[in-house]
RODO-759277 format. One record per residue (C-alpha): residue in three letters; z, x, y; residue number from 0. Coordinates in Angstrom, 3 decimals, decimal comma. Layout:
PT   aa         Z         X         Y    i
PT  ALA         Z         X         Y  NUM
...
END
This chain:
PT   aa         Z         X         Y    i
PT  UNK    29,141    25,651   -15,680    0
PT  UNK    25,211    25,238   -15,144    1
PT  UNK    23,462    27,843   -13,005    2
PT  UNK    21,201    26,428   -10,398    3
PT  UNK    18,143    27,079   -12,196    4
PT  UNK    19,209    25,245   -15,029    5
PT  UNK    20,182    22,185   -13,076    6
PT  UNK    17,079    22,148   -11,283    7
PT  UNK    15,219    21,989   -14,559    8
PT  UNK    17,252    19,512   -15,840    9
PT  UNK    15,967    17,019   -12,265   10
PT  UNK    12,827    17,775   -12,710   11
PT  UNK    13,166    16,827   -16,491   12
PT  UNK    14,629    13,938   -15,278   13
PT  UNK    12,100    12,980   -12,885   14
PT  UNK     9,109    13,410   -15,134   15
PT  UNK    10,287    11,094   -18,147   16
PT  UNK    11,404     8,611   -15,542   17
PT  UNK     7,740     8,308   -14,307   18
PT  UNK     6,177     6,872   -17,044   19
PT  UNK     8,901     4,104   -17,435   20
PT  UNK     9,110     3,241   -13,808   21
PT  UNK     4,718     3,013   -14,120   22
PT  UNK     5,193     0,628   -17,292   23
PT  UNK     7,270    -1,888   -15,448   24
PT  UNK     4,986    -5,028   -14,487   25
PT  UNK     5,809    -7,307   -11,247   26
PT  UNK     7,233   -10,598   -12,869   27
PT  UNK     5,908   -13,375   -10,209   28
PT  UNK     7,520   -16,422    -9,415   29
PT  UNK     5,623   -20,093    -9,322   30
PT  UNK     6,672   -19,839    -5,752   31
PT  UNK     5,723   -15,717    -4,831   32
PT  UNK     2,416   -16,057    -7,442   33
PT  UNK    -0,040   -17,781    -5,176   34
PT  UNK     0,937   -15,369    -2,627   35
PT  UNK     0,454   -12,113    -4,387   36
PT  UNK    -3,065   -13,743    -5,493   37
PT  UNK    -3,918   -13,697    -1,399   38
PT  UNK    -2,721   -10,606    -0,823   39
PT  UNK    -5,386    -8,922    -3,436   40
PT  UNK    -8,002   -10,864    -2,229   41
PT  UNK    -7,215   -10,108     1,497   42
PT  UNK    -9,303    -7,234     2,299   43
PT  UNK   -12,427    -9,643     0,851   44
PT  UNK   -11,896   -12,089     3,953   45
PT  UNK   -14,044   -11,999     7,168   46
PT  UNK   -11,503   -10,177     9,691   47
PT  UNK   -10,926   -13,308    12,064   48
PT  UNK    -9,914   -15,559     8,713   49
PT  UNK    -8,160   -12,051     7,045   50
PT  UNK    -6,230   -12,051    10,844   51
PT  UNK    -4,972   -15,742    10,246   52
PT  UNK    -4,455   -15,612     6,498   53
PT  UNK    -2,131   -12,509     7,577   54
PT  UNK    -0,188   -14,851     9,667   55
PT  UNK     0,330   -17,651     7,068   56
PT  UNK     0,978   -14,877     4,094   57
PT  UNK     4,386   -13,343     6,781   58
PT  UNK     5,455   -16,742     7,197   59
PT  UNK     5,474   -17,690     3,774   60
PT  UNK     6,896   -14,770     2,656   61
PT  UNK     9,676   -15,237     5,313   62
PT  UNK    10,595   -18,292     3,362   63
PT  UNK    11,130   -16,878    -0,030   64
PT  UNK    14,474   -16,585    -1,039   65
PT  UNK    16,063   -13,060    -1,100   66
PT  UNK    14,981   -11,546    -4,091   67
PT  UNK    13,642    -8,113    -5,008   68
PT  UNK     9,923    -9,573    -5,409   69
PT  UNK    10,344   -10,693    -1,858   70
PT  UNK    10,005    -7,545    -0,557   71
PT  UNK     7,618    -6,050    -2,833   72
PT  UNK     5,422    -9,042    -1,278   73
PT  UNK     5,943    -7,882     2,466   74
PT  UNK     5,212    -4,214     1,764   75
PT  UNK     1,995    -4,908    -0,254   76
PT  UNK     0,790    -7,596     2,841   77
PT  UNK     1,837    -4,739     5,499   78
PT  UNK     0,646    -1,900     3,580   79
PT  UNK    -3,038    -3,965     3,569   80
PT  UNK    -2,237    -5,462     7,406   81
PT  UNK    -2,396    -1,539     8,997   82
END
């Protein structure tokens, strides 16, 4: 049987080589989710009435993806820039 020490070491082991694998992974975009990741990085560029609308249209598109885990990658990064 571990002590707790030596399972707490283990976690943090754990936790430190899973960093740099989980930072290697690159988003894989979709034809479809592409063109909307490319609006979301230029958002913060756009005057704020046009950033306000382009907001708007960005949701709704992203509404219309199909379920998939890029899907909501895309709504985090558009609310994470939208607050």
């Amino acid at each position: 049987m571990h002590s707790a020490p030596s399972r707490s070491l283990l976690a943090i082991l754990i936790l430190f080589l899973a960093i740099p694998l989980s930072s290697q992974q690159k988003t894989v975009w979709s034809a479809q989710e592409q063109p909307i990741a490319d609006q979301i990085k230029g958002l913060r560029k756009l005057d704020d009435t046009v950033r306000a609308r382009t907001t708007k249209e960005l949701a709704l598109q992203i509404r219309q993806l199909p379920v998939v885990p890029n899907k909501l990658n895309l709504a985090g990064a558009l609310a994470n820039l939208s607050t």
